[in-house]
C-alpha positions, -999 to 999 in steps of 0.1 A, spaced: 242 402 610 205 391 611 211 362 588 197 337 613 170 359 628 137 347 626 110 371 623 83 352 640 88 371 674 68 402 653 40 380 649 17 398 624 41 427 620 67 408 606 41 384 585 48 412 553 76 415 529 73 441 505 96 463 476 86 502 478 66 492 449 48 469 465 40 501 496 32 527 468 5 498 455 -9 498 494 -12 533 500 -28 543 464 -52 513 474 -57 525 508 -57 562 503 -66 570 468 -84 537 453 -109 532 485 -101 495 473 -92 481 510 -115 494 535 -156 504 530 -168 541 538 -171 534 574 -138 516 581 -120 545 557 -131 570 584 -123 550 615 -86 547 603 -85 584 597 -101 595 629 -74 611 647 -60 617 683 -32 644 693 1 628 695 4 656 723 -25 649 742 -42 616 730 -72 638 730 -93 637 696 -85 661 670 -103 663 637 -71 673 621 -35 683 626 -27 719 626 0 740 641 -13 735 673 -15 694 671 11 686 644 8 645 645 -23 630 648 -20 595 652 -56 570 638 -58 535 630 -19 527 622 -13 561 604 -4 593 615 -10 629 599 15 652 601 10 688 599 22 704 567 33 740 566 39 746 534 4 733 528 -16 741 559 -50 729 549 -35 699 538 -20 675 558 6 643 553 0 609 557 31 582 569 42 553 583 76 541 592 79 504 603 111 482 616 121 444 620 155 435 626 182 453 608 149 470 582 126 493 582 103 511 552 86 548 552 62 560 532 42 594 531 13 600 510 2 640 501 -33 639 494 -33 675 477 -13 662 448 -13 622 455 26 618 453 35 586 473 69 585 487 83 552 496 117 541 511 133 510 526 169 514 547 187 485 556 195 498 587 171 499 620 179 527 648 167 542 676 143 577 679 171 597 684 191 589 651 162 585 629 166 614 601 139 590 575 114 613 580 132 645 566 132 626 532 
């Protein structure tokens, strides 16, 4: 029961509450519509490091499956190999929200769960 939490001790990370609507409207804006950051900013968020090796990678591949920028990560897609996924998961208190974004054919995919768990339990990414 979080009833009485507060989620001040986030700070900023707990400043936004959001539907999956309200995600799917972020990412098209962010990914698609180029209506959030300019050229330069774009690329900076999408300039990649190994999740492996924290060495830069200018994308994922088989070899370096998760690339992690700006506060996204690509993850390597085999079925579409040239392609890769964009996603976020996030947590407060008892919450969290995924989304993944597939730039080949622009399907957004958000969830929420009211549940929060650790690394080890976390299946929200085989959705």
């Amino acid at each position: 029961d979080i009833y009485d939490s507060s989620l001040t001790w986030a700070a900023a990370a707990g400043g936004l509450v959001a539907s999956t609507e309200d995600i799917i409207k972020w990412v098209q804006a962010l990914f698609i519509g180029n209506a959030v950051l300019d050229e330069t900013q774009q690329i900076k968020l999408m300039t990649l490091v190994s999740t492996q090796t924290g060495e830069p990678i200018n994308k994922v591949t088989a070899t370096h499956p998760n690339g992690f920028g700006l506060g996204v990560t690509a993850k390597y897609n085999p079925d579409h190999p040239l392609e890769s996924m964009w996603f976020y998961e996030g947590s407060t208190l008892g919450f969290r929200a995924l989304y993944i974004y597939v730039p080949c054919n622009q399907v957004i995919v958000a969830t929420a769960f009211n549940s929060t768990t650790n690394t080890e339990n976390d299946h929200a990414h085989q959705v």
